[in-house]
C-alpha positions in Angstrom: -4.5 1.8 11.3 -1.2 0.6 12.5 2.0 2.7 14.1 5.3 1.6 13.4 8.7 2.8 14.7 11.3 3.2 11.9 14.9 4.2 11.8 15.8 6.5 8.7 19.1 6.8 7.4 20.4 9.4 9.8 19.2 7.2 12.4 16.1 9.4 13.2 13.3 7.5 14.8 9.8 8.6 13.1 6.4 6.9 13.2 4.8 5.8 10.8 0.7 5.8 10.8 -0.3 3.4 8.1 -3.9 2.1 7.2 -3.3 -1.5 5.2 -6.5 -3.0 4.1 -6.4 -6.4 3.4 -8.8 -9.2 2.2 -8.9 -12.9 1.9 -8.8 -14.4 -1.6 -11.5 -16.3 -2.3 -9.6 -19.6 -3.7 -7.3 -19.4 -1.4 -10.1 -19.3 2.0 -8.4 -22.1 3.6 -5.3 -20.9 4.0 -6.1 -17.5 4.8 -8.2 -19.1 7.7 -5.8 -22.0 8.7 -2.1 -20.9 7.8 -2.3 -17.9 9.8 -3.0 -17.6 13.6 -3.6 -13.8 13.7 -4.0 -12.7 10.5 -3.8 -8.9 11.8 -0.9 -8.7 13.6 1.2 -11.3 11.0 0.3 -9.0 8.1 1.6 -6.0 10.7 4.6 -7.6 11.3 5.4 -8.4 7.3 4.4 -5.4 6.5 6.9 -3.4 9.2 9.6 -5.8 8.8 10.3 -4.3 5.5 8.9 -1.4 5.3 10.6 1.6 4.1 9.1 4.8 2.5 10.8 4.6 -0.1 10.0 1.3 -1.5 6.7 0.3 -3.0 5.1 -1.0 -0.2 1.9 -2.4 -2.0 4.0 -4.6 -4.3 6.1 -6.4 -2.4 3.8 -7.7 0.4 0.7 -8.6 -2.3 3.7 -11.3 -3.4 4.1 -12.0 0.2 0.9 -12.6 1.7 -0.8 -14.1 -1.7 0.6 -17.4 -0.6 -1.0 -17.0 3.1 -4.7 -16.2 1.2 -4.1 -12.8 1.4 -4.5 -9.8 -0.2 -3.3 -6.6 0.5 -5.4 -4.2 -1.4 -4.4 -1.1 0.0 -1.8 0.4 2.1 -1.3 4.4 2.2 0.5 6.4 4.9 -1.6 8.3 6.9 0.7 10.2 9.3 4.6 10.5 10.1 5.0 11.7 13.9 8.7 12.3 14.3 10.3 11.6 17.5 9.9 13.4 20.9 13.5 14.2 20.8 13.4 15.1 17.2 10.6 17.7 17.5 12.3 19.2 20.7 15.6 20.2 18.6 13.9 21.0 15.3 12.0 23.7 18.2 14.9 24.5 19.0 16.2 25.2 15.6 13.0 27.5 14.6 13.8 29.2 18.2 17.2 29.7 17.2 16.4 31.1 13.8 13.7 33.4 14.7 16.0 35.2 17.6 19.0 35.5 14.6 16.0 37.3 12.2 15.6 39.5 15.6 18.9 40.1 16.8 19.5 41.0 13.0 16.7 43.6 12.9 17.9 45.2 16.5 21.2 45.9 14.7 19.7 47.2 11.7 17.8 49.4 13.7 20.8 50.6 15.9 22.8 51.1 12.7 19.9 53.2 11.3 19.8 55.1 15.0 23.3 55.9 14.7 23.5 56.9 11.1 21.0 59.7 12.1 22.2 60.5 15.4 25.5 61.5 13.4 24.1 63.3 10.9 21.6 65.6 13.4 25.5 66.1 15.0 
């Protein structure tokens, strides 16, 4: 599993939990076991480097890391985990929201309270 801190469009931080399973090509061994130093972390790098949710992700790094003796099978997001920030105003939102539906219902209920305090006059 690897985490990854991107920036959407409305420059919103979210993390992305991704699981990318990779194998080594078996006629390309020795480059998969020479060209690259860290095999983990240089695949987590391409793959975060361009990564964007939108985009076929599975694509476009098999073309990548073919030539390294790489394969990247499989790569599936697990988990988004917005940003601290982000959850502490969409809280505040659904806060904001709910006490609206209630100080809606308070004046429906006054209004009703009225209505038949006036006609009992």
């Amino acid at each position: 599993m690897f985490d990854v801190k991107q920036r959407q469009k409305d420059n919103v931080f979210v993390i992305v939990v991704t699981s990318i399973q990779y194998q080594a090509l078996s006629d390309k061994a020795a480059d998969a076991f020479y060209k690259l130093s860290n095999t983990r972390a240089q695949i987590q790098s391409y793959v975060f480097d361009g990564m964007d949710v939108q985009l076929d992700l599975e694509v476009e790094s098999h073309h990548a890391k073919s030539a390294y003796g790489f394969e990247i099978v499989q790569m599936v997001i697990v988990d988004t985990k917005p940003d601290k920030h982000v959850k502490r105003t969409m809280s505040e939102i659904n806060a904001a929201a709910r006490m609206k539906v209630v100080a809606n219902e308070k004046a429906e209920a006054e209004k009703i309270l009225q209505i038949k305090h006036a006609k009992g006059d």
